[in-house]
C-alpha positions as CSV (number, residue, x, y, z in Angstrom):
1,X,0.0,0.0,0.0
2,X,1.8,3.2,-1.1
3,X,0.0,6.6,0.0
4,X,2.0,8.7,-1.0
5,X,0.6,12.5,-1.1
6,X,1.6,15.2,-3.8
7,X,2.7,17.9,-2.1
8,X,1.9,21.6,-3.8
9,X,1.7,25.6,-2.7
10,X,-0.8,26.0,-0.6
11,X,-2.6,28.5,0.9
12,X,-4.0,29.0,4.1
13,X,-8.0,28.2,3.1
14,X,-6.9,25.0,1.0
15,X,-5.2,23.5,3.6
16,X,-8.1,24.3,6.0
17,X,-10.8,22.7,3.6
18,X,-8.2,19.8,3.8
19,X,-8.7,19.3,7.3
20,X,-12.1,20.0,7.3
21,X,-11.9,22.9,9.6
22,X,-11.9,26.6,9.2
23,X,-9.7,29.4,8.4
24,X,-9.7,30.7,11.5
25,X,-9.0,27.4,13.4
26,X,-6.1,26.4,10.7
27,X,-4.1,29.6,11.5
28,X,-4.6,29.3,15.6
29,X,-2.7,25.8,14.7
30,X,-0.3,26.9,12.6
31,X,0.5,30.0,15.1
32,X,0.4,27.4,18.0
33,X,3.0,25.4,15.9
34,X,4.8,28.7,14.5
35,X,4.2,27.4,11.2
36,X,1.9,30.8,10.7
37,X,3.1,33.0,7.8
38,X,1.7,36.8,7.8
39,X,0.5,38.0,4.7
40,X,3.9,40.0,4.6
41,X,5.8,37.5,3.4
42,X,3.1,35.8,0.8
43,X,-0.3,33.8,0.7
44,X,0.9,30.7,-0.5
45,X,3.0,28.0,1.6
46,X,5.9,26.7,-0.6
47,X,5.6,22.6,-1.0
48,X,8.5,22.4,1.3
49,X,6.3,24.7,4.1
50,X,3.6,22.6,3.3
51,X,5.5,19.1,4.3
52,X,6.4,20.7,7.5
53,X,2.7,21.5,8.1
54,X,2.1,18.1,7.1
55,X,4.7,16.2,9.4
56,X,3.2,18.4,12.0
57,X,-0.3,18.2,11.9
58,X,-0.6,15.0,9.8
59,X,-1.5,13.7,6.7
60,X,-5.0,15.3,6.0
């Protein structure tokens, strides 16, 4: 069994709807992880942010 997950840019509402939760609830656990990224330095999570998120949080 191979599950392996493509891993793209992400932003902060996609990887909410992933984890069936809400925006607001995704960036308390990204801040609580200090994965959080202000809107200063860019919507998107770059794939390798995204794996960190991932490893983190868990495979959604």
């Amino acid at each position: 069994m191979n599950d392996k997950i493509k891993i793209t840019a992400e932003n902060i509402s996609s990887l909410a709807a992933k984890y069936s939760v809400s925006n607001k609830t995704m960036k308390s656990w990204l801040v609580r992880a200090n994965l959080y990224k202000p809107k200063s330095e860019g919507y998107l999570y770059t794939p390798k942010e995204v794996k960190k998120i991932y490893d983190h949080l868990g495979n959604p």
